[in-house]
Structure formats: C-alpha cells, structure tokens
N, C-alpha and C positions, 0 to 999 in steps of 0.2 A: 517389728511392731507396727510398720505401717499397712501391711498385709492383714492383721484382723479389723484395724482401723478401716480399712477400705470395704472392707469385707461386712462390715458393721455397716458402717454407710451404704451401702451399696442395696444391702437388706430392708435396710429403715426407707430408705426410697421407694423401691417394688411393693414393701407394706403399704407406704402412705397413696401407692397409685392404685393398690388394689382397694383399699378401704376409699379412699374419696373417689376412684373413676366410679361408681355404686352413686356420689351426690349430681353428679353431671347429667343434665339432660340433652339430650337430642334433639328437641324440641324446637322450633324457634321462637323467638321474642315477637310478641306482632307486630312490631317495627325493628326487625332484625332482617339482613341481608337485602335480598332484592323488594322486600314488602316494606321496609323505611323509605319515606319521602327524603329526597334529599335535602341536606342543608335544614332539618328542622328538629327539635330536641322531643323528647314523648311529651312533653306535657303541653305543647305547641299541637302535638297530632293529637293527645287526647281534648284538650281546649276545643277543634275547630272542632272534634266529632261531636262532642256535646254539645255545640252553638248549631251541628246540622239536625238534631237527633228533637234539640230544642224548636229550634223550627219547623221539625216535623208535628211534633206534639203542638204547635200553634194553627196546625192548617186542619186536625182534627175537630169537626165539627162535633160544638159543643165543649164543654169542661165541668169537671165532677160536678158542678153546681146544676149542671141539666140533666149529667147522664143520671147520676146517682137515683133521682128520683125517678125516671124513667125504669130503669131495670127496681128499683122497690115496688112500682107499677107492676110489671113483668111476673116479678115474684108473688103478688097476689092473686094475678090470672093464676099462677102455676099452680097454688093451692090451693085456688078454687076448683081449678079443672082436678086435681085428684080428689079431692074432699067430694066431689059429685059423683067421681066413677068409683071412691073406695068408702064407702056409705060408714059413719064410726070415726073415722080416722081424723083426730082433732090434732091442730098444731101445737106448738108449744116452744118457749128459747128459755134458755139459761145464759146464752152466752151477748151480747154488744157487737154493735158495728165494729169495725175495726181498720184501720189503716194503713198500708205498708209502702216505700219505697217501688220506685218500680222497676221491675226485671230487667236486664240484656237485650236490646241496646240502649234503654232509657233509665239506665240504675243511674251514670251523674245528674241527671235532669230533675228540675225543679217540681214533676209530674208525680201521680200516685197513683195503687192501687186501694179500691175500698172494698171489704171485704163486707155486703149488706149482714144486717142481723142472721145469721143463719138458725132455720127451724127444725124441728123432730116432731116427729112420732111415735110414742109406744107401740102402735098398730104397724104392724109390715102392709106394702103392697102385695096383697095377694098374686099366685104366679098366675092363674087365669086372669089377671087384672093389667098384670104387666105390660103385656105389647098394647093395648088400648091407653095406660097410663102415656107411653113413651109417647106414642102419636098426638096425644093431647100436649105434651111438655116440645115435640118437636114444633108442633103446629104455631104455639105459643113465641118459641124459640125463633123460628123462622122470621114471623111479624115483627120481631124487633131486631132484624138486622144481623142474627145468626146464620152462620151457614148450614146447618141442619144434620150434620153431619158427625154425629156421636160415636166417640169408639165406647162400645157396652162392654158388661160383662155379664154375663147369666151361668151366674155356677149353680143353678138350684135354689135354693134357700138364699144365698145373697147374690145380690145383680143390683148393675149400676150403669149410669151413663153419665158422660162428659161432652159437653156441647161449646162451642166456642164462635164468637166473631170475630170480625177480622183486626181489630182493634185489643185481642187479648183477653176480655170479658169472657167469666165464663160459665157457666152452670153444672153443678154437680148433684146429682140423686142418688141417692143411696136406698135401696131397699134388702134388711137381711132378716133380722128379731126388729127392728124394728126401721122408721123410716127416717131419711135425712135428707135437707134441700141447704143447698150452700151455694151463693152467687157473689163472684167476685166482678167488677167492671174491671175494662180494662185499665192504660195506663194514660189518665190525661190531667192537664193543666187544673188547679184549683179555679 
C-alpha cells in the first residue's frame, strides 16, 4: 500500500514543479541580490528615489504654469507656418486639453504631463508639401528648446514625425486623409 502511496506523491510533486516552475521568473527584483542597498526595506529605496526624482523635477526651469503656455505658443507658430505652406488647410479640435501622470522615473512624483488641445484637419499635407512642412515644424521645434531630431515616417499617403526635448515634451504630426498636430509638455512641477 505504501508503494502507490509514494508513487502518487511522488507524481503530485513532479506535476506541481512542472506546472508552477512555468510561474517563476528569472528576473530579478530591482532590489534583489547585489542591486539591494543594504540594510534598507523597498519602500525606504523607493521613498529616497522619489525624494531624488522630486528634486529633479524642482531644478527644472519653469512649471506647467510657464511651460504650458509656452509650447500653446509653439503650437500656434506650428499652424501658422503649415496653414501658409498648405494654402485651405483650416484647423479644427473636438477633443480638450488633458492631463496625465508622469512616465518612468517621475510616475511617484507630484509632476505631470499635459496633453495641449490637440488639432486636425480634413486636408492632408500634400507629399510635394511635406519636406517644406517638416523644416518649417523642425525650425519652430528647434527655437523652443527641442532637439530637432524627429524619427519620421513616409509611407506614401501617410507620414509623420515625432520631435522631442529634453525634458520629455513632445510633438506629433500626422499627415495621411487627413492632418493631425498633438503636443504634449514634458513632465513638470504644477
């Protein structure tokens, strides 16, 4: 009797390690092994990084109460300088500003991102228009403390670019059926 008993258990084990070795990961904890400070609990090491991250976020010049309206600025260069080179093409929103938490490393911090009204239009950027549009939006992009530096897309018919500063802020254009400008600031102090 004690031989299928063993026999049973012995199965129920192999099962239970091959069904849960499958929830284990390999990974480590970011305060697991040699990357734990010693003698301090996670929420000790998550505490200080938010108190460092917060500090950061204090030594940024300016707070959404500057930047915000600066890049709303920005964004009417931007539709002015395409409404000149795409002669028709009138603005338009449905949608409200909006505001979000902010991303990794400043998601515990008291900081935000704001998301300006973002615009459209029924009219696409013509493709003979496009590399003249982008220069206008880089040029723009640049003067306000971007790095100028856009990963595009041009598949034909739709094409777009993504411009960013160094603080996270970042500009998106979309042009396919029709055209799209969406600006987010980065991630600072109210």
């Amino acid at each position: 009797m004690t031989r299928p008993r063993n026999a049973c258990t012995a199965t129920a084990a192999i099962l239970a390690a091959v069904f849960l070795g499958g929830c284990m990961s390999n990974t480590p904890e970011p305060y697991e092994g040699e990357h734990r400070p010693r003698e301090k609990a996670d929420s000790e090491i998550v505490a200080e990084q938010t108190a460092l991250r917060f500090e950061e976020l204090k030594q940024r010049v300016g707070r959404q109460s500057t930047v915000e309206p600066a890049f709303e600025r920005m964004q009417e260069d931007i539709k002015e300088a395409i409404s000149a080179l795409v002669p028709g093409l009138e603005w338009s929103t449905t949608r409200t500003r909006g505001e979000s938490p902010c991303d990794e490393p400043y998601s515990n911090t008291p900081g935000l991102n704001v998301t300006l009204v973002p615009f459209s239009s029924d009219a696409p950027i013509p493709a003979d228009r496009w590399r003249a549009v982008l220069e206008a939006v880089n040029s723009i992009a640049v003067a306000n403390g971007f790095d100028g530096v856009g990963q595009g897309r041009d598949g034909g018919t739709r094409r777009s670019v993504s411009l960013r500063d160094p603080d996270g802020g970042q500009i998106l254009l979309g042009a396919g059926g029709r055209t799209a400008l969406m600006i987010t600031t980065g991630c600072y102090l109210r």
